[in-house]
Each structure stands twice: as structure tokens, then as C-alpha cells.
N, C-alpha and C positions, 0 to 999 in steps of 0.2 A: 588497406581499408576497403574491402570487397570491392565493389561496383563501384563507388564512389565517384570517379572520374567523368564515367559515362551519366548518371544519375543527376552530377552538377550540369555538365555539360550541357542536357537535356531540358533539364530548371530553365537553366538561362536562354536557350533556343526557343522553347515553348511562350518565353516570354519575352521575348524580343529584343534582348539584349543585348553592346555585343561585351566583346572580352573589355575593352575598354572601361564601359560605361560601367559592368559590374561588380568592378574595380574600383572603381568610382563612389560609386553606392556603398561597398564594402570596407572602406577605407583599406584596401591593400593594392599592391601593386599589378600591373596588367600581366607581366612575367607570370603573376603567382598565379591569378585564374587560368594561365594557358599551362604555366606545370601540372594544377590541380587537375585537367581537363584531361593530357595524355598522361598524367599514371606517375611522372618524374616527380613529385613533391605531395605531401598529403599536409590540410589545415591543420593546425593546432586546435584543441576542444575550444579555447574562445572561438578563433573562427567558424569553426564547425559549427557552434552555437548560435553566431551571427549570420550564416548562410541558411541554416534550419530557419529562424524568425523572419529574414526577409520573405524566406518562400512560405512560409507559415507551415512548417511540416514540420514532421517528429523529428531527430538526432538520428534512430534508428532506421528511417526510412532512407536520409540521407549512405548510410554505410550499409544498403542495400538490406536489409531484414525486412522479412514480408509475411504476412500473412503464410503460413501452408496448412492448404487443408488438401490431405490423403483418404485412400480407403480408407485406412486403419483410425482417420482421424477425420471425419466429414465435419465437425462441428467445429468453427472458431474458438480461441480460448479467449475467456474473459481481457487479457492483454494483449488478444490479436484484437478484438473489439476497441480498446481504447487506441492502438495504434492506425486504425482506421477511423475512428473519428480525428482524430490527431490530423492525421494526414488529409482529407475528407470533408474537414467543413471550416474552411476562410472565412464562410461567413459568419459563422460563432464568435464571440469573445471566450477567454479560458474559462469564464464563470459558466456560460450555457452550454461550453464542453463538459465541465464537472458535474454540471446537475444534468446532464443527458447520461454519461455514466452512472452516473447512481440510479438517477431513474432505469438504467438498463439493470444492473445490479439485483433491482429491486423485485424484478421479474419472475416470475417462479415458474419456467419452463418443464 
């Protein structure tokens, strides 16, 4: 699952958690944050999906996919943009994330 391990890891550090408590939070077991964490066990797409919403971030940021912008490619693509807002704004609800996409959409660069 790419980076995943480190990414989770990260989440949880940054937010002061520890293996325990996120466990806790997660309804799973402390075992499974600390497998998930060195690499030995990967979440299941529910969990996956309950790990993305508590930290409020995309599915795809979680299994390390990122933005790349290259020479050959300086400009974002329209679903690097949404995966940036995705990941990028907590303090949106999903409706002022959708109408901030459209409204980008809408742009005529």
C-alpha cells in the first residue's frame, strides 16, 4: 500500500495521539495501529476509509498519491486540484468543497 505505514504513522504523531488511544477512536485493535504503522499488516478499504475521515483527508493521500508537477508537466490536473482541496481544507464541510471545485472548474484559464 505505498507509503501508507509512514503517512498513518505521521497523522497520528502530528496529532497527538498515541497507538492506544487511535485504536480507541478507530474501533480496532492497538496490535493493528502498530502493524499498520511498521509495514507488517495493511487496513482493510473500511478501515482505510475510517482512517481517511477521522483525519479528514482523501483515501488517495492516505496510500501516498500526490500531486506531481514536472518540467514536462508544471500545471496541476483538474484531480490533482480536487485531491488538494480534499486533503487541504478541514475546515470545509463536503458541500463548500464541491461548490469550491466547481467554482474552480468554472475558470477559464
Amino acid at each position: 500500500m505505498g507509503d501508507f505505514h509512514n503517512i498513518f504513522k505521521n497523522l497520528r504523531m502530528q496529532n497527538h495521539y498515541t497507538q492506544g488511544q487511535m485504536a480507541d477512536l478507530l474501533g480496532i485493535s492497538r496490535s493493528a495501529v502498530s502493524m499498520y504503522e511498521t509495514g507488517n499488516r495493511e487496513p482493510d478499504l473500511e478501515t482505510l476509509e475510517k482512517i481517511a475521515k477521522f483525519f479528514n483527508v482523501d483515501m488517495n493521500y492516505l496510500l501516498g498519491s500526490s500531486v506531481t508537477v514536472t518540467s514536462d508537466n508544471p500545471e496541476p490536473s483538474y484531480e490533482d486540484i480536487e485531491q488538494m482541496i480534499a486533503r487541504g481544507s478541514h475546515g470545509f464541510s463536503a458541500a463548500q468543497k464541491m461548490k469550491l471545485i466547481q467554482l474552480l472548474s468554472e475558470i477559464d484559464l
